[in-house]
Every structure is written in structure tokens, then in C-alpha cells.
N, C-alpha and C positions, 0 to 999 in steps of 0.2 A: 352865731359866731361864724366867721367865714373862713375857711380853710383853703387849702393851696393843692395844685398838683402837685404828690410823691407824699403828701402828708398821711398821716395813719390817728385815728381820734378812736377812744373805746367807749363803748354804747352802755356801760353797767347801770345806768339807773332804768332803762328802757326795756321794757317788754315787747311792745307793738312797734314797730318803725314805719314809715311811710314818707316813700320817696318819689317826690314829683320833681317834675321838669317843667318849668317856663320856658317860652322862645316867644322870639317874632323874627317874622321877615316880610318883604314887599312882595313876594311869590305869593300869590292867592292861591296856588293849585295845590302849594306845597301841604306837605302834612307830615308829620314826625309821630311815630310810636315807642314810648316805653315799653320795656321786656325783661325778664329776670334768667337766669341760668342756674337751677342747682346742681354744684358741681362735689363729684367726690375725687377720689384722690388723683393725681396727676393733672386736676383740672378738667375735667371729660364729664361730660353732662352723659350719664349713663341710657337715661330713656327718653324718649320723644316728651312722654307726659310730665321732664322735669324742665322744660321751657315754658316758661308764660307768657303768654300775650294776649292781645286783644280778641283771637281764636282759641285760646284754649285759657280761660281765666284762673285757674286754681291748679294746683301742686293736687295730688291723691288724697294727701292729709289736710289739705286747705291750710296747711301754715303758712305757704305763699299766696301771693291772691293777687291778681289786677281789676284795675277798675277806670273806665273811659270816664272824663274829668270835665269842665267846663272852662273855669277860665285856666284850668293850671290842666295840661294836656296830656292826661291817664294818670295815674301812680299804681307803685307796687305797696302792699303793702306786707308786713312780713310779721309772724307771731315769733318773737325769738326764740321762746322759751322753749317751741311745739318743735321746732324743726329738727327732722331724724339726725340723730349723732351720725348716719354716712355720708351725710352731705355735709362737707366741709368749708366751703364756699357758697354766696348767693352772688351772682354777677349782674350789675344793671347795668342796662342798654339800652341805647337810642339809636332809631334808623329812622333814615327816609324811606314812607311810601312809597313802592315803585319808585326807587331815586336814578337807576339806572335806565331803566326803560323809560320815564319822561328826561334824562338829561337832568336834573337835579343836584345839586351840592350842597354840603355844610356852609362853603364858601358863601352861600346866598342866604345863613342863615344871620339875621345880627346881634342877637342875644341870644343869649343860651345861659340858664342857672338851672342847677340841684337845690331841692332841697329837703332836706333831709329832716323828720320833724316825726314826734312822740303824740300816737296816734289816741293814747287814752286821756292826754292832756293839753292836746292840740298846740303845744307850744314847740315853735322852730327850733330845733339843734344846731345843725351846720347848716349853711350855704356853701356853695362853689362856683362859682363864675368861669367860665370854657370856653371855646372855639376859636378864640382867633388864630391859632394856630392850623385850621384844618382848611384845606383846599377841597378836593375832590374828593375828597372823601363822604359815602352816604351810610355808615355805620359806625356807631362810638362804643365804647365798653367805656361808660364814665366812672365806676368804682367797683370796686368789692367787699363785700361784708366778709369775713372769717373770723373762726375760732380761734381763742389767744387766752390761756391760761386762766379757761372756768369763763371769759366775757364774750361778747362779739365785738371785735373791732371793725369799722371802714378803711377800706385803704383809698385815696383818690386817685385815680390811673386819667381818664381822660385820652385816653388815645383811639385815635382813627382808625375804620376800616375801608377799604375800597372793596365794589364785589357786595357792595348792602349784606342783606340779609343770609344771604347762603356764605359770603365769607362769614360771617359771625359765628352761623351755626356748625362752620368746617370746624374753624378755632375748636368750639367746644366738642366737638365730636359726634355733632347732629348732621343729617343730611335732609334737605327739604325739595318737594315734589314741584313742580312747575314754577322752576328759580324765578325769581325777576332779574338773575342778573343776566349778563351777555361776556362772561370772560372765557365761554366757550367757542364764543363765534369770533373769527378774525373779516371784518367789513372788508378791507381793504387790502386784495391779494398783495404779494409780490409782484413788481413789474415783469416783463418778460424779459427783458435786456439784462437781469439780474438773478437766474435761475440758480446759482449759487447759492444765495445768501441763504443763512439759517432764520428760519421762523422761531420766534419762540414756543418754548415746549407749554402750552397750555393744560396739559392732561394734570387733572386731580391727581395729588397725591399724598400720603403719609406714611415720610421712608425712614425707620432706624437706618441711620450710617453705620457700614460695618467696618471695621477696622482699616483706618487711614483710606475710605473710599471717599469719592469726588463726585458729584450731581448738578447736573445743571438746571437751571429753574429761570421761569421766566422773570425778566428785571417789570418792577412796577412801581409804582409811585412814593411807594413807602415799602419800609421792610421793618417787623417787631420782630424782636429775639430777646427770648427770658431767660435767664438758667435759675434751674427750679432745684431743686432740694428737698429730700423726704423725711431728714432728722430737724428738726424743729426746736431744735435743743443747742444747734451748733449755727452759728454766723457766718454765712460766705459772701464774699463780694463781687458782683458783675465788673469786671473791667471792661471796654471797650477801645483796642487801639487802633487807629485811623492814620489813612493814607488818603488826602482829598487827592481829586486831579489837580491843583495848583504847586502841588507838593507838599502843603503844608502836613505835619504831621503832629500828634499828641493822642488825648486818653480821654472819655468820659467816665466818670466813676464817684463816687459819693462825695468825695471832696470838691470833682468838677462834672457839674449834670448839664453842661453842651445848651447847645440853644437849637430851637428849631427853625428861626428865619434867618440865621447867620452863618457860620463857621461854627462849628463844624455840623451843621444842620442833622446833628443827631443831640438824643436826650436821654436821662436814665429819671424813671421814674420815682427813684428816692430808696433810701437805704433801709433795708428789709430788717435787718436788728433781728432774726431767727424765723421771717413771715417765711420762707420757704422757699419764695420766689421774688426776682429782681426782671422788672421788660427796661430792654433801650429799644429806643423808634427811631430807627433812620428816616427822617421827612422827607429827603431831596438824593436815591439813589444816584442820580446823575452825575451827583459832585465829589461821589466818592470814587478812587480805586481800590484800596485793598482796605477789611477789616478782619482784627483778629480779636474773640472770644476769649477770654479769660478769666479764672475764679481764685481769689486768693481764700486763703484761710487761714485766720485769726490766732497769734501765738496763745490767746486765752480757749477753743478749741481742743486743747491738749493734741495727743497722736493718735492719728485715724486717719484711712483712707478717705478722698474722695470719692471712689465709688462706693464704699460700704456708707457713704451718704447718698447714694443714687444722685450723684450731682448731672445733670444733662444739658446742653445748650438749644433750644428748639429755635428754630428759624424759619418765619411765615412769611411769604411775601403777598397774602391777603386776596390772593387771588384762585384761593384753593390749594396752596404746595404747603405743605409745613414736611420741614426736614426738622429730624433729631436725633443729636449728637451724643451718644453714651459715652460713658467710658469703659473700660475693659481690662484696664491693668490696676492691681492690686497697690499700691503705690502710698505706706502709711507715714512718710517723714518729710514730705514736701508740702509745703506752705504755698505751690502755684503749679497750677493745671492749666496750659492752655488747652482747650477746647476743640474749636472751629474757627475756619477760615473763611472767608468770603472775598471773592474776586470780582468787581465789576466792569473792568476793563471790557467787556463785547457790550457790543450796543444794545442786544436786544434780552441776553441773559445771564444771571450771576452764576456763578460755580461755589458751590459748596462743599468746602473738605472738612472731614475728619481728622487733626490731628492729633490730640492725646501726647503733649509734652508734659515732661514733670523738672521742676525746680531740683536744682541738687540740696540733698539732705540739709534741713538748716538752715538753709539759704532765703531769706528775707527780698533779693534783689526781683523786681519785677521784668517780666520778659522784655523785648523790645522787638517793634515791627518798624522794617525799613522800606522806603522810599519804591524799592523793590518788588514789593512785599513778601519779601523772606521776612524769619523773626528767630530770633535765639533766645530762649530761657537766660535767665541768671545774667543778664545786661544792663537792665532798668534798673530805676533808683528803688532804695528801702523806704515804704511807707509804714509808719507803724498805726494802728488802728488805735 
């Protein structure tokens, strides 16, 4: 069966999974590795020994496992039934070999499939088909496995990393010794005629925003932002509203999941229905000015705060900065929380604000972000779920 990016399929007849990846491309040098991440809560790969790959083949419990492949290039394989109840997630990944240090891309890659397939019956489950979407990119997080009510389900994500392998393992909360990548190094100084201009801030980073604080980060080719959620029980939804440089403005959000080669060259992975978590991908930082973060919550939710849902907006720009956005104020009668801000306006870096609006009591209208990029709560039209 072939499935789609932002699709979610449950694994209940499946004990053993085993997930390979095909490719080809006209690069004879190139080389692509599958990799898995078990991650426990908040998405954090907790220890070195819970990434696998081709250097480290087995999980401690061996319920995870890799194995170098022949015509179909590694797979993971995974015991579902073994794997510790702290690991909540299993993330599979694709990078390029040294993709940074040989000049390497996805772009040069021209097939690319998943597949996903029941290792004690050897018969195919899903397929996935991917990449055309990715340029520069030499790291993918193609899906996730997670827990969903006694099964494991997959989610298909499919999204790009720049920054290969040490962005990947920042995302998860891994850090690795003699990187392959170079987003530390800047080649090519500043001129001397232009000792003003600001560099971008390259320094690694992972900053809670503290209340209505602003950070600057450096702008790069893509930027993912999730808002994650710790009650599993309750429905939120990622809004995403946009201000291109053309002026055009609108939303991406489950009704409208954006395209990545077009307007508004942002995407939303698909609608989480209580997974936890929702990423948009901004493809094409360039074309944007201003976006603003947003979580609606569901009149079937009843009354509860968003933060007594530990709702958060995290924002990577995949080159080692991941900002995230808590919230802080008790707030149990509003139906919208915007988040976070993002500014793109400087050439070489975004700014990211904290701001923690709340919808007035009752109030169903969605916020609204202008041309400007101010935004007012309670402006936007009523969406009912």
C-alpha cells in the first residue's frame, strides 16, 4: 500500500518491522545511510547508545537493530513488542555520507522509497515515495513510529535536514565528535568596505524563550517548527500565518497544508488527531517576512489551560539553534494561543519572539497577522473543527 506525506497507518498485526530504503542516483561517490532514534518524552534521544547506525548496530535491549543491505541500502529493523515502555517514539533517518564535506545533496538524489515491511512474513506493508521536494538538503527524518492506544503507529514526516548528520542528532538531543558538517566555519569573510554588517550568529544553541523574549538566529535554507503537546488525550492544532515578501498573506493548517515549490513554500505535516505533535517546514526562508505560530483548541477538549497541556512551539533552523517557545500564563477559557513570532526581514538572520496571546473567553475567531507583521487575537474567521 502506498501512503502519503502527513499520513499516519497502525502497525497492529506486526510484531517485527523492517524498514529499508531504496535510492538511485548518477553520483557514484554518493552513499546514503539509514539510522533510527529512540526517543522518550519531549522527543530527546536520552543516550548516545539510543541511536543506531551503521557504528553502533543494536539498541542495549537489541529490540532495535541495523543491518548493511545489498540491493536495498541497510534497514532497521525493530521488535515492537520488546521495546522499553520509555521510549516513546522510534525515528528513522536518512543522510548522506559525508554530504557536507564532498558537496553532496538530496537534490542529486532521484529516487528515493520507504519501505516498510513485516519481517516474520516478509510481506511489504506501506511504501512511500519522497524527495522531490528537497534541494540542499543531506539529512531526512523520513517518519516515526509511536505509541497510540496499546498499537504502534507510523507517521510519514519526510522532511529535510541541512547540517547532515550533527543537525539531526542536535534535533534529537545527541551531540557527535568530529562533525562532518561545516555550519561552524564561515569560508567567506565579510568584505572590508562593509565592516558593519552583522554576521550571522552561528553558535549552537538550545534556548527556552523567557517571557515575551526575542533571539536572533541565523536565517538558512529551511526552518521546521512543531508545537508539541504532553496530554495525548486532547487535540491542538498548528496554525501557521504568513506574510510572503510579495505581500501575499494567508494560513497553513490542516484544512490548507501549503506547498513546498510554490506560495506559500511552507507545509504542515498533517493533522496530529491527539499524536502530540504537528512540524510545518518552511522550504524557501527567503520568500518569507513575517510568521506567527498558533494553537487552536478544540471546543470538544472541554476547559483547560494550554499550559497544563505543556503546549510549546520549538523552532530549528537546522543548523544547530533550536529555540522554544513555553508558555507561562495559566489561561483555561481560550480556544487560541498564539505562540511565536518569527521575523525574516534581515538578510542574514530571523528573530524569534515569545509572545503568549490568548483569545478572549469563548471566543472561536482566529488571530490575524498583517502585512506589517503585527497580529491581534480575536480578528480572524471562526473555524469549527
Amino acid at each position: 500500500m502506498q501512503i502519503q506525506r502527513g499520513q499516519k497507518v497502525t502497525l497492529e498485526n506486526t510484531t517485527q518491522l523492517e524498514c529499508f530504503v531504496r535510492w538511485s542516483t548518477p553520483k557514484k561517490d554518493m552513499e546514503l545511510d539509514i539510522s533510527s532514534f529512540l526517543l522518550q518524552a519531549g522527543d530527546r534521544c536520552e543516550k548516545d547508545e539510543h541511536f543506531i547506525f551503521y557504528g553502533q548496530p543494536h539498541s542495549p535491549d537489541k529490540s532495535v537493530s541495523y543491518a548493511k543491505g545489498t540491493i536495498l541500502d541497510g534497514s532497521i529493523t525493530i521488535q515492537l513488542n520488546t521495546v522499553p515502555e520509555t521510549i516513546e517514539k522510534i525515528a528513522i533517518a536518512l543522510t548522506i555520507h559525508e554530504g557536507d564535506a564532498q558537496n553532496l545533496r538530496f537534490q542529486e538524489v532521484e529516487k528515493l522509497e520507504l519501505l516498510l515491511r513485516d519481517a516474520a512474513t516478509g510481506n511489504t506493508l506501506y511504501t512511500y515515495s519522497f524527495g522531490d521536494d528537497l534541494q540542499q538538503e543531506t539529512a531526512i527524518v523520513v517518519g516515526e513510529l509511536y505509541r497510540y492506544k496499546g498499537y504502534w503507529k507510523f507517521s510519514v514526516i519526510g522532511s529535510g535536514f541541512n547540517g547532515g548528520l550533527e543537525a539531526l542528532c542536535l534535533n534529537y538531543g545527541l551531540e557527535i565528535e568530529n562533525s562532518e558538517s561545516s555550519i561552524q566555519s564561515d569560508p567567506t569573510p565579510p568584505p572590508i568596505e562593509a565592516p558593519k554588517k552583522e554576521k550571522p550568529n552561528l553558535e549552537k544553541m538550545n534556548i527556552n524563550l523567557k517571557k515575551k523574549e526575542s533571539i536572533s538566529i541565523a536565517k538558512s535554507n529551511k526552518i521546521v517548527a512543531t508545537l508539541e503537546w504532553a496530554n495525548r488525550k486532547k487535540d491542538l492544532d498548528l496554525y501557521c500565518f504568513y506574510v510572503l515578501k510579495n505581500g501575499d498573506t494567508g494560513k497553513v493548517y490542516y484544512r490548507s497544508m501549503g506547498n513546498a515549490n510554490q506560495e506559500p513554500f511552507i507545509t504542515l505535516d498533517g493533522d496530529s488527531r491527539g499524536a502530540g505533535k504537528e512540524t510545518i517546514v518552511i522550504h524557501d526562508p527567503s520568500k518569507l517576512k513575517y510568521v506567527l505560530f498558533a494553537a487552536y483548541s478544540a471546543v470538544s477538549n472541554g476547559i483547560g489551560s494550554f499550559k497544563s497541556m505543556k503546549a510549546q512551539a520549538v523552532v530549528d533552523n537546522q543548523l544547530g539553534q533550536r529555540i522554544t517557545s513555553p508558555l507561562y500564563e495559566k489561561n483555561r477559557l481560550a480556544y487560541w494561543v498564539a505562540i511565536a513570532h518569527i521575523d525574516f526581514t534581515d538578510a542574514d538572520n530571523i528573530n524569534v519572539s515569545h509572545v503568549e496571546r490568548y483569545s478572549k473567553s469563548g471566543s472561536e475567531h482566529s488571530p490575524e497577522l498583517y502585512a506589517d507583521g503585527l497580529f491581534e487575537m480575536d480578528r480572524g474567521v471562526v473555524e469549527f473543527k
